[in-house]
GUVEXVEX-103462 format. One record per residue: z negated, y negated, x negated of N, C-alpha, C, O in turn; residue in one letter. Coordinates in steps of 0.2 Angstrom, whole numbers, plus 2048, in hexadecimal, padded with zeros to 3 digits. Each point is the difference from the previous one (the first is absolute). Example, Ala and Ser with C-alpha at 12.3 -4.5 7.8 and 13.67 -1.06 7.14 Angstrom:
2
7D981C7BE8007FA8048007FA7FC7FD8017FBA 8077FA8077FF7FA7FC7FD7FB8047FF7FA7FDS 
END
This chain:
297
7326078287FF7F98007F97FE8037FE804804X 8007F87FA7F97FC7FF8037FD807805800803X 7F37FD8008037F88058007FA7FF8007FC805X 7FE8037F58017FA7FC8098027FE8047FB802X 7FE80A7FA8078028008077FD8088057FD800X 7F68098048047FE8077FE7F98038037FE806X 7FA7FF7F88007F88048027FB7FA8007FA802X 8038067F78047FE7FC8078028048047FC802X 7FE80A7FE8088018028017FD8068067FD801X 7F48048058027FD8058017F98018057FD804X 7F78017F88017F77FC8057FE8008047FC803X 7FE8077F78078007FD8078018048057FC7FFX 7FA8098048068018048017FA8068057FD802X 7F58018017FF7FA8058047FA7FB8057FE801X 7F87FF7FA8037FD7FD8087FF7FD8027FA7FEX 80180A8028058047FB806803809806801800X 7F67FF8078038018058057FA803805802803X 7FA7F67FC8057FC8018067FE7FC8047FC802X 7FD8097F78068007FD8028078008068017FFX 7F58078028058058048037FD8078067FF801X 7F78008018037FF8078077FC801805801803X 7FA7FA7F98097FA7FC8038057FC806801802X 7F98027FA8028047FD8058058038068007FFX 7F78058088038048028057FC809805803802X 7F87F87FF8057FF8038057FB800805800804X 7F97FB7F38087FC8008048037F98057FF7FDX 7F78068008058047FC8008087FF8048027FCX 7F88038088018057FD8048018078058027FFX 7FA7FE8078038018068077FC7FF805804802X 7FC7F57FC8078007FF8068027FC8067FF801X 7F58067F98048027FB803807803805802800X 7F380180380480A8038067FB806806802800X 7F77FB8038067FF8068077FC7FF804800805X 7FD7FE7F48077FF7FE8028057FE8068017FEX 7F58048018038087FD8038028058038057FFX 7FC7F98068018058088087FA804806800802X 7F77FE7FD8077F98028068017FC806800802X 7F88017F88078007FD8058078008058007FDX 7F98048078038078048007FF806801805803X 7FF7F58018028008088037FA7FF8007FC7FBX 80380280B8037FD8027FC7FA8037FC803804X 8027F77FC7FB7FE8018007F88028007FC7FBX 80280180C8017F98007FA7FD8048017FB803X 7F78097FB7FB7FB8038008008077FA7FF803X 80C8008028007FF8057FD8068057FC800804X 80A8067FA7FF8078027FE8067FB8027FE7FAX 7FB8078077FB8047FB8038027FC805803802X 7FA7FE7F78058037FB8028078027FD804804X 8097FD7FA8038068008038047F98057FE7FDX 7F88078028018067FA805800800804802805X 7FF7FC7F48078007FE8038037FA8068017FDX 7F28037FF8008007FA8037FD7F97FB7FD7FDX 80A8038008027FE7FA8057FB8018037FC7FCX 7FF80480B8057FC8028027F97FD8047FF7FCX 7F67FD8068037F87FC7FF8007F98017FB7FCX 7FD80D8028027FD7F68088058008028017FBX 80180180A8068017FE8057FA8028057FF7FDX 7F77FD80A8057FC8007FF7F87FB8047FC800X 7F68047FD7FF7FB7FA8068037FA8047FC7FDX 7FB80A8038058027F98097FF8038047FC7FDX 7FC8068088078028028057FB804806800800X 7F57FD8038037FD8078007F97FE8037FD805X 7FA7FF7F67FC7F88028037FD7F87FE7FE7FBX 8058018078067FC7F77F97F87FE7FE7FE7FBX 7FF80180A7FD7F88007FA8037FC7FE7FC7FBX 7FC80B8077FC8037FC8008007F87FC8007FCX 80C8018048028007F78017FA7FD7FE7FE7FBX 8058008097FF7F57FF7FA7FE7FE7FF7FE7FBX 7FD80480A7FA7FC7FF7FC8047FA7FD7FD7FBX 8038098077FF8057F88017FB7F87FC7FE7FBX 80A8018068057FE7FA7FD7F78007FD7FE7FCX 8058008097FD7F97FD7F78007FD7FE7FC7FCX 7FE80A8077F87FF7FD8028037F97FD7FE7FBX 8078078057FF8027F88047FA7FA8007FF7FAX 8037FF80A8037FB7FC7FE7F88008037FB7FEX 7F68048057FB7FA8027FC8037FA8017FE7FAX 7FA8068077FD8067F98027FE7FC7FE7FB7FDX 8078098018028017F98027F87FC8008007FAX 8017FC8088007F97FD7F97FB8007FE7FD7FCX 7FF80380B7FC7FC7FE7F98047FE7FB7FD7FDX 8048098057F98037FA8017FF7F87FB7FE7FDX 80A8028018007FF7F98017F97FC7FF7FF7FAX 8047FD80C8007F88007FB7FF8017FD7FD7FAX 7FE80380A7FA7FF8017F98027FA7FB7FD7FFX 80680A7FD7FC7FF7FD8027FE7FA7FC8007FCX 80B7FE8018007FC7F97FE7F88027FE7FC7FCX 80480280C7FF7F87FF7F68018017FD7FE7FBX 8008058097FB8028017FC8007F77FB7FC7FFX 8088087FD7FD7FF7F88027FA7FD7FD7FE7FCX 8088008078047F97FA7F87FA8037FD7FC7FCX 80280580B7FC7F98017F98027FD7FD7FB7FFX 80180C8017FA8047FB7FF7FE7FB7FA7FE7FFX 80B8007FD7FF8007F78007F78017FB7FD7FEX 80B8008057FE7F98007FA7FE8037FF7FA7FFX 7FE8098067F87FB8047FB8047FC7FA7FE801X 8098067FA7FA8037FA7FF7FB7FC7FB8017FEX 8097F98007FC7FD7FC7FB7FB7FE7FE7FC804X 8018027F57F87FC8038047FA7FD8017FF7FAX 8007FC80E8027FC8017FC7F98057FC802804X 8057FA7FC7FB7FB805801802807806802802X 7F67FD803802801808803807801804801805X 7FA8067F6803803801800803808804803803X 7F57FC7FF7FF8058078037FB805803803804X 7FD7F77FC8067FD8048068008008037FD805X 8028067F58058048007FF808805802801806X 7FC8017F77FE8088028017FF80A803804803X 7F87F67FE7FF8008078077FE803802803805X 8017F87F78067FE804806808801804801805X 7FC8027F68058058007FE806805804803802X 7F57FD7FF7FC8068048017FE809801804804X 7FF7F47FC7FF7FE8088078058037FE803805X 8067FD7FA8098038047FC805803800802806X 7FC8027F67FD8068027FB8018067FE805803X 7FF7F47FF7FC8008058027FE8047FB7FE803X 80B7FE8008057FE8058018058058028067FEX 7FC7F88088018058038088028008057FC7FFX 7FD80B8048058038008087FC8028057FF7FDX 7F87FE8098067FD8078007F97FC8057FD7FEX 7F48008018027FA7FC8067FE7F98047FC800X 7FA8097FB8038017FC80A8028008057FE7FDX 7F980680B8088018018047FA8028067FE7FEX 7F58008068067F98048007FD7FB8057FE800X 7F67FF7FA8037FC7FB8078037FD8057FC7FFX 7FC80A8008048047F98087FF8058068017FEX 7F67FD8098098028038017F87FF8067FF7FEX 7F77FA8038017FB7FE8028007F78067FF7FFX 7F88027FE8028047F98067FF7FE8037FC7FBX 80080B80A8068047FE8077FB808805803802X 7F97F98008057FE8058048007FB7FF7FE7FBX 8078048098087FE7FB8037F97FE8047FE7FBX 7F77FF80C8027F78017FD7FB7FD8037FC7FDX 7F78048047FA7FD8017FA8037FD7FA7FF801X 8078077FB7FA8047FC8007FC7F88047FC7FEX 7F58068007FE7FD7F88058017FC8027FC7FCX 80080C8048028027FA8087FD8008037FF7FBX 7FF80180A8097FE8017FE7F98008067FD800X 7F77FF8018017F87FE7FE8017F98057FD7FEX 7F78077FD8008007FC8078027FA8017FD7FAX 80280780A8068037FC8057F98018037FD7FBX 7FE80280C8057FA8027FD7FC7FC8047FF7FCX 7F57FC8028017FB7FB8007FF7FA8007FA7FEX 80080D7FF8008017F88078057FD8028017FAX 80080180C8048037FE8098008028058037FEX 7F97F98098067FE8018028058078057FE804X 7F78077FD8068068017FD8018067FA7FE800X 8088068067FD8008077FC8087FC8038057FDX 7F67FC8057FC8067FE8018068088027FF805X 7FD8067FA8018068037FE7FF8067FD7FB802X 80480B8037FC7FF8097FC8027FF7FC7FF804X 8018067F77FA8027FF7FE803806804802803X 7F87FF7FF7FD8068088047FE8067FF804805X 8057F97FB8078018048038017FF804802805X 7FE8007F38078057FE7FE8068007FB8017FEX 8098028038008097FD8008007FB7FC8057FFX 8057F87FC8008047F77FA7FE7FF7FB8047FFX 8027F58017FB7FD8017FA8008017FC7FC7FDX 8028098097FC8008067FA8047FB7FB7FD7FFX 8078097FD7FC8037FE7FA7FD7FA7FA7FF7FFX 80D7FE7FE7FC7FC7F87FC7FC8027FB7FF7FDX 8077FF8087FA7F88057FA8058017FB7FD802X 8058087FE7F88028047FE8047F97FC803800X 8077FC7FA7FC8057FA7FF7F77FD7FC7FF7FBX 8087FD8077FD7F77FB7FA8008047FB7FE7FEX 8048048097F97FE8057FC8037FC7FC7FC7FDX 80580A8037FB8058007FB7FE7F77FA8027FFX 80A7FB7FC7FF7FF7FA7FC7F98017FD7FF7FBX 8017FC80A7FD7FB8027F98017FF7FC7FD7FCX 80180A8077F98058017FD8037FC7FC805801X 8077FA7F97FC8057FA7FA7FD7FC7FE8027FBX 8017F98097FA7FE7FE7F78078017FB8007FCX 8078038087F88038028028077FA7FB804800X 80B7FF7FC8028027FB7FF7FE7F87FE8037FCX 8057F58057FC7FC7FB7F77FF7FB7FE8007FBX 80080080D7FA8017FE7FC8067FD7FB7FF7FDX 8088088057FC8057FE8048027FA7FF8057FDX 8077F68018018037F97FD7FB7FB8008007FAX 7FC7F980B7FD7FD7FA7F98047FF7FC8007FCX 80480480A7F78037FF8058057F87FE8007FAX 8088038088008067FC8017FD7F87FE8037FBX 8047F78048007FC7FB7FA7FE7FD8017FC7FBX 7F88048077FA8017FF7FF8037FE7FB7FE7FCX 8068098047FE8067FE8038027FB7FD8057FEX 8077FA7FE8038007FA7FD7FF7FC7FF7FA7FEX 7FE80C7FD7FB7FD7F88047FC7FE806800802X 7F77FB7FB8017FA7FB8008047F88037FE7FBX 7FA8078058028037FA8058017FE8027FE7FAX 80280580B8078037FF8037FC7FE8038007FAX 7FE7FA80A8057F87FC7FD7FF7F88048007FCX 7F78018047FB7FD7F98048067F98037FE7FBX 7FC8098088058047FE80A8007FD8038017FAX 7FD7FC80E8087FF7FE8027F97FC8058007FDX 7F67FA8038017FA7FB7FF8037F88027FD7FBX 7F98088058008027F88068027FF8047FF7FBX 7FF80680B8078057FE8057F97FC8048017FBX 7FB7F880B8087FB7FF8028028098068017FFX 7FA7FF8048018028058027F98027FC7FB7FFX 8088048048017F98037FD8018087FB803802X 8097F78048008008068028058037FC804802X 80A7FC7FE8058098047FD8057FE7FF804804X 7FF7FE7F47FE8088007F97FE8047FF804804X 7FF7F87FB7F88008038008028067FC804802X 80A7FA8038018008078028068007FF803806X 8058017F68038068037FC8087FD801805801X 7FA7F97FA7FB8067FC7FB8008037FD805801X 7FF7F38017F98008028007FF8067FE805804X 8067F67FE7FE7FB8078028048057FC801805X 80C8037FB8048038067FD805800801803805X 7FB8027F57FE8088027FB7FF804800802805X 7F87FA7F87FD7FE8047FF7FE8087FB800804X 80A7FD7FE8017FE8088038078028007FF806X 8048087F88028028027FC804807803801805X 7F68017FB7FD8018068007FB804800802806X 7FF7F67FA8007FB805809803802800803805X 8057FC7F98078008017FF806804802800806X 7FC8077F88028058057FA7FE806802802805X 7F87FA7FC8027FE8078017FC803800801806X 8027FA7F78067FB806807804800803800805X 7FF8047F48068038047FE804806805801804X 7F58037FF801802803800800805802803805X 7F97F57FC7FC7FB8078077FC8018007FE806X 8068007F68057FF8018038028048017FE806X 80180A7F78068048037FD7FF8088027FD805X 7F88067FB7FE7FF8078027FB805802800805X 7FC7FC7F78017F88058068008018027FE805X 8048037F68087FF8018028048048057FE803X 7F88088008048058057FE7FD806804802804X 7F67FB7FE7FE7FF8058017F88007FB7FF804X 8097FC7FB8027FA8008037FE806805803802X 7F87FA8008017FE80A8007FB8028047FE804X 7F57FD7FA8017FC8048047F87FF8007FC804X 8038057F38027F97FD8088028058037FB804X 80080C7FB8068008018027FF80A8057FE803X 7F38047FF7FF8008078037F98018067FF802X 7F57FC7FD7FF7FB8008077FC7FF8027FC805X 8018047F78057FE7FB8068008048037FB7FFX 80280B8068018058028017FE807806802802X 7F47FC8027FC802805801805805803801805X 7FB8037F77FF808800807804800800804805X 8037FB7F98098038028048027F9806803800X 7F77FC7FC8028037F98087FE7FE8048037FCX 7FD7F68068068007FF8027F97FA7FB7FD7FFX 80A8027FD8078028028028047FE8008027FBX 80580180D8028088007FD8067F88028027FAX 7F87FD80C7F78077FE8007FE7FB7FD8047FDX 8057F67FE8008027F97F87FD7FB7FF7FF7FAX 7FC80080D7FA8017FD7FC8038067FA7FE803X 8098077FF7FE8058057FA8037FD800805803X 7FC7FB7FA7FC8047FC7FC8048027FD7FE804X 8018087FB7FC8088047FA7FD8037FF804805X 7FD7F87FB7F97FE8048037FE8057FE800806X 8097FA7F78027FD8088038038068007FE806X 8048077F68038068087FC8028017FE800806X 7FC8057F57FB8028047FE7FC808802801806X 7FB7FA7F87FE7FA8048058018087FE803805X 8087FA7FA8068018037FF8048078007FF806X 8008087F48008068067F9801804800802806X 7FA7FC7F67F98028048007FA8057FE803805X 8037FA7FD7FE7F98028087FC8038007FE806X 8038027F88097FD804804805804803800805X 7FA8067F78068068047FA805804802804804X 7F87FC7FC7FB8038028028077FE7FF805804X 8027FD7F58018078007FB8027FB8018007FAX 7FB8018097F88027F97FF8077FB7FD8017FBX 80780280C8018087FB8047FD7FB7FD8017FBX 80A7FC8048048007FB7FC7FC7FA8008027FAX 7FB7F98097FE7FD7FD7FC8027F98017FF7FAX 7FA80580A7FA8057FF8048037FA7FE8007FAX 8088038088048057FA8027FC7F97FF8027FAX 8027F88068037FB7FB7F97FE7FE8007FE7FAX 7FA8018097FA7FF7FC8008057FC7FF8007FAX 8018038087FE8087FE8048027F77FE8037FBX 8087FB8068048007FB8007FB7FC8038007FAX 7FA7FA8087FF7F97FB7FA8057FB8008007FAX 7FC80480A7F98007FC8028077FB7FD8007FBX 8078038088048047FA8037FF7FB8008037FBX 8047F68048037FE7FB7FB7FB7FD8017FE7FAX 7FB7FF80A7FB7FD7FA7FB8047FD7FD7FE7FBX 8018088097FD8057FA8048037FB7FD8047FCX 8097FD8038038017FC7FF7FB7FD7FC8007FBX 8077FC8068027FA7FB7F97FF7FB8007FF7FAX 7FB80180A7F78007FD7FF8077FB7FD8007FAX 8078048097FC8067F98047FF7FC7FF8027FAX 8087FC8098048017F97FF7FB7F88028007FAX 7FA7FB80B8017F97F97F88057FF8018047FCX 7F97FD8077FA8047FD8018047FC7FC8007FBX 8098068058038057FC8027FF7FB7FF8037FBX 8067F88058037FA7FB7FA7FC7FA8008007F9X 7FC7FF80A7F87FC7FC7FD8037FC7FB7FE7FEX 8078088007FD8037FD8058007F77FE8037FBX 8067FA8068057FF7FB7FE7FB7FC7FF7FF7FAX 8027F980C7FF7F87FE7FA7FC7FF7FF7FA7FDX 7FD80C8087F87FB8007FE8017FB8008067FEX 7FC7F57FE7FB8027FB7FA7FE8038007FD805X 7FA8047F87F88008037FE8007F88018037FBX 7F97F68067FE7FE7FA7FB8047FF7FC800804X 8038047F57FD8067FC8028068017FE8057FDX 80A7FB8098038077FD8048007F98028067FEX 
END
């Protein structure tokens, strides 16, 4: 190396040195050291102790409420990931068109999305009161009939955080209008010689084309659904009830790192959140190779 070379690198690394340094001490040091925690025994207080595999036998074996909370995120997932991107396209195709004041539609439907967190929560819990909420004065004055407990009941509890959670598809919305851009005008131009009406248009042109936008919000979804914490935190206040029945795996998580001070167990159940969201991630990528289409293949 030249020393015009070595005082370029030394540049660069001086420059490039205040985000290694962030780097290695609020994520690479905390990622080896949840590696190391989740084999001991570990309450912050007094120094970890080597327990090796222990707390993933007692997550499998011993902990009925791990499979609860397991079970209510897969069953939070599984409904509003695919709730969220059919209403997410239905608001796509209607804010697609050329209409008057359309970007003042678009803005109204996009704001929920930039509400902060906690804000949005305490609205959704006035919302859903059983008493004095919007939606059950609305049932009670059109329909006569007293409306559900919604995040007070047990049957209840779950649907009420997959109707929240469908409020925020707005920041979805919009990259399916970028992806609704990107769709030749030919192909319609095409499919009008064919006869083609509305629906084939939407299900031959419109729905193959977004199929890369769709695989990633499905995937920026599933993410965000396993890791759902702070509406039900909030909602909740922090206790996952009624009886656990929106216990959901970030909020026991939570529970045990921080209420029960047990960081190794914790460390363990991070650890297997991130295993079943890479699964879940290669499995719909592995899957993409079937539904995705990419324009000019």
């Amino acid at each position: 190396m030249t020393r015009m070379d070595c005082r370029n690198l030394r540049n660069g690394l001086l420059f490039a040195a205040p985000y290694l340094v962030g780097f290695a001490a609020f994520t690479l040091y905390p990622l080896i050291a949840s590696i190391y925690y989740s084999l001991c025994q570990y309450n912050v207080i007094k120094p970890p102790v080597f327990i090796g595999l222990e707390n993933f036998r007692t997550l499998f074996t011993e902990d009925p409420l791990f499979w609860k909370a397991l079970y209510n995120t897969l069953f939070f997932t599984a409904f509003s990931v695919p709730l969220g991107l059919c209403f997410s396209i239905g608001l796509a195709l209607l804010l697609n068109q050329k209409v008057r004041a359309m970007s003042v539609y678009r803005t109204v439907f996009f704001l929920p999305t930039i509400v902060p967190i906690v804000a949005s929560a305490v609205l959704w819990l006035w919302v859903l009161n059983p008493e004095s909420g919007l939606i059950n004065g609305l049932i009670r004055q059109f329909l006569g009939v007293d409306g559900p407990g919604w995040i007070a009941n047990e049957r209840w509890s779950k649907p009420s955080l997959i109707l929240m959670s469908l409020w925020g598809v707005g920041g979805a919305m919009v990259i399916f209008l970028a992806g609704l851009a990107e769709v030749p005008q030919s192909l319609y131009e095409v499919a009008d010689i064919d006869g083609a009406g509305r629906w084939a248009k939407f299900r031959h042109v419109t729905l193959p084309m977004l199929t890369p936008t769709i695989l990633f919000n499905l995937v920026m979804g599933l993410i965000g659904a396993f890791q759902y914490f702070t509406q039900v935190y909030v909602m909740t206040g922090g206790k996952g009830g009624p009886v656990d029945s929106t216990m959901l795996y970030a909020l026991y998580l939570y529970r045990n790192s921080f209420y029960y001070l047990r960081m190794g167990y914790a460390s363990a159940m991070a650890w297997l959140l991130f295993m079943v969201i890479l699964a879940a991630t290669l499995a719909v990528l592995a899957s993409s190779k079937k539904w995705v289409h990419y324009h000019g293949e």
